[in-house]
C-alpha positions in Angstrom: -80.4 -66.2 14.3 -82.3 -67.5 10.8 -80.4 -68.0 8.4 -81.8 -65.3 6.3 -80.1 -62.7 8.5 -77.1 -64.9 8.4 -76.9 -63.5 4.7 -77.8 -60.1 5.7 -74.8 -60.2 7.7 -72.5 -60.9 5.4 -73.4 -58.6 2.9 -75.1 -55.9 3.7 -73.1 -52.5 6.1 -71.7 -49.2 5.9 -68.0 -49.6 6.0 -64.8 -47.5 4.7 -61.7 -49.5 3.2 -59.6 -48.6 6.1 -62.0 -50.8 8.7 -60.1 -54.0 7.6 -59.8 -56.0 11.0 -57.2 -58.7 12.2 -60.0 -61.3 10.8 -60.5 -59.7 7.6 -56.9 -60.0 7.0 -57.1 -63.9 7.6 -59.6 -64.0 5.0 -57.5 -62.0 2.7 -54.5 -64.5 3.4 -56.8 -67.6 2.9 -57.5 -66.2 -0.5 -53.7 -65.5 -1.0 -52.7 -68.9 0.3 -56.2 -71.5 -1.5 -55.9 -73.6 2.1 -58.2 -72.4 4.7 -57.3 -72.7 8.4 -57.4 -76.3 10.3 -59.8 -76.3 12.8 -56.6 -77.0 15.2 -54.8 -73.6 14.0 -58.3 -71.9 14.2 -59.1 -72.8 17.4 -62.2 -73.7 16.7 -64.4 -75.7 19.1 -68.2 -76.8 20.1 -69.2 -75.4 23.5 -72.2 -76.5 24.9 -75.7 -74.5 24.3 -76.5 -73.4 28.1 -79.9 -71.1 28.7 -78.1 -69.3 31.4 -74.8 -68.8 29.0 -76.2 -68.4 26.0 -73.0 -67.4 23.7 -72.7 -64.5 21.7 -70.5 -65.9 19.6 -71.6 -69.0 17.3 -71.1 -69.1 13.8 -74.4 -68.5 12.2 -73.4 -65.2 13.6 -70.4 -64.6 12.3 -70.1 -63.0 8.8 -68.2 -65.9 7.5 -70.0 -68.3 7.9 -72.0 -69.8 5.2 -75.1 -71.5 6.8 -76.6 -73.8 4.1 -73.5 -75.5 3.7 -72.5 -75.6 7.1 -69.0 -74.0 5.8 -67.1 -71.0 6.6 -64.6 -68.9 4.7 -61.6 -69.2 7.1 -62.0 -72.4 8.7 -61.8 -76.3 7.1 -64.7 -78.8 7.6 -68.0 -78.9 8.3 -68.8 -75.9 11.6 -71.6 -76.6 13.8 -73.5 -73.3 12.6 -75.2 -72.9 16.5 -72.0 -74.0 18.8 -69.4 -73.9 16.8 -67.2 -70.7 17.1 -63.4 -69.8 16.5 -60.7 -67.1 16.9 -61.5 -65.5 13.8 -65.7 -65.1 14.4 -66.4 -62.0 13.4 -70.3 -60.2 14.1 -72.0 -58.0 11.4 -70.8 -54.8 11.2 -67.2 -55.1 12.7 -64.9 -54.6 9.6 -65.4 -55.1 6.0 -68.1 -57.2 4.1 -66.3 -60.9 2.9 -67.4 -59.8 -0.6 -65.1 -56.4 -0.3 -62.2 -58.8 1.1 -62.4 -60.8 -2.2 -62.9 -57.1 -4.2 -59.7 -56.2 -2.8 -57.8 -59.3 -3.3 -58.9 -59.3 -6.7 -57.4 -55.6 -6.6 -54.1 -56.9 -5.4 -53.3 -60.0 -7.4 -55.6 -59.7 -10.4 -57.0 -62.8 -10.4 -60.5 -63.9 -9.5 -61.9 -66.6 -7.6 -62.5 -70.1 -9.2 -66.4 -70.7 -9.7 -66.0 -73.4 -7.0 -64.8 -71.5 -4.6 -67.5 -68.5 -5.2 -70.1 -71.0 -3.5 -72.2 -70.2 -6.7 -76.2 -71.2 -6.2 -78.3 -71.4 -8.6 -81.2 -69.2 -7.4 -80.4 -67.1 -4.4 -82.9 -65.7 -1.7 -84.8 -63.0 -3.0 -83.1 -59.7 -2.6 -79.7 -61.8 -2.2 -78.9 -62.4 -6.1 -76.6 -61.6 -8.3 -78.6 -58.9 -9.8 -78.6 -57.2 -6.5 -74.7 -57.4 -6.0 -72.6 -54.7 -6.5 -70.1 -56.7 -8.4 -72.2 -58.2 -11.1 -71.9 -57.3 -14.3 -75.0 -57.0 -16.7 -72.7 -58.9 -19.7 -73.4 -62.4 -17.5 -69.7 -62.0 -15.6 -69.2 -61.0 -12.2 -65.8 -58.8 -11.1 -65.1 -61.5 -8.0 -65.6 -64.7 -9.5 -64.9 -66.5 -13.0 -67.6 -67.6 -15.0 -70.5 -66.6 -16.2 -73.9 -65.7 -14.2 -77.8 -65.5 -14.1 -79.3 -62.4 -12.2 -81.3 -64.8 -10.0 -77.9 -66.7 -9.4 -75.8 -65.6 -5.9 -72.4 -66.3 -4.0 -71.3 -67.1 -0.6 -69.1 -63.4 -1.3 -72.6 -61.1 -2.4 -72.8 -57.7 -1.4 -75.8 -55.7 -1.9 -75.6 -52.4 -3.9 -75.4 -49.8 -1.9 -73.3 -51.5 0.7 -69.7 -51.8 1.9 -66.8 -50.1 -0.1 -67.0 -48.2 -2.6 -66.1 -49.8 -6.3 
């Protein structure tokens, strides 16, 4: 899996409020709590790239994981984007988008997330930018993240209009 789709993944889907999963809720409590998981608590580990095993599971296909930066939302560290898998990978299309978890922690605790920890870019991939997330705001602002925003900007938390929850 590219790493275009890796962004499709994570923000694109049908999903109702209600499909929040046991991962999405360790998201949720990440953003609660600013520390993500140890790699220890996550059980996150490397296995082997084997032809006849090929895993489903590696996290440039999990929905949190952000492939440029070799990051994901839940876990500490650097993840090995092709063997690196945890407890908490979680495919495209099994419960919400990350962007709706952040929606509804913003919801909850009325704050926003620190610029920082939006994983802002400067010039997302075309049909990935802010002007093509739900949650931007044509005044420059966005409703996830503080700060202020370009349309050809984007986030590690974008989700595409027409996608996901309802706002």
């Amino acid at each position: 899996m590219d790493i275009e789709k890796s962004v499709i993944a994570k923000s694109t889907g049908q999903q109702e409020q209600n499909d929040m999963k046991p991962q999405d809720a360790v998201l949720f409590s990440v953003l609660l709590s600013g520390k993500k998981l140890s790699k220890k608590e996550a059980n996150y580990r490397e296995e082997e790239y084997n032809e006849n095993t090929k895993s489903s599971q590696c996290c440039i296909k999990c929905k949190f994981n952000l492939a440029d930066e070799k990051m994901c939302h839940v876990v500490e560290g650097e993840v090995n984007n092709d063997l690196g898998t945890s407890n908490y990978f979680s495919p495209k299309g099994d419960g919400m988008l990350p962007g709706d978890i952040v929606w509804e922690f913003v919801k909850k605790t009325g704050r926003k997330l620190k610029y920082e920890d939006g994983h802002v870019i400067e010039k997302g991939a075309e049909g990935f930018q802010c002007k093509d997330c739900k949650y931007y705001m044509y005044s420059h602002s966005c409703l996830l993240i503080k700060g202020s925003f370009e349309p050809e900007m984007s986030c590690g938390f974008i989700v595409k209009i027409g996608n996901g929850t309802i706002v």
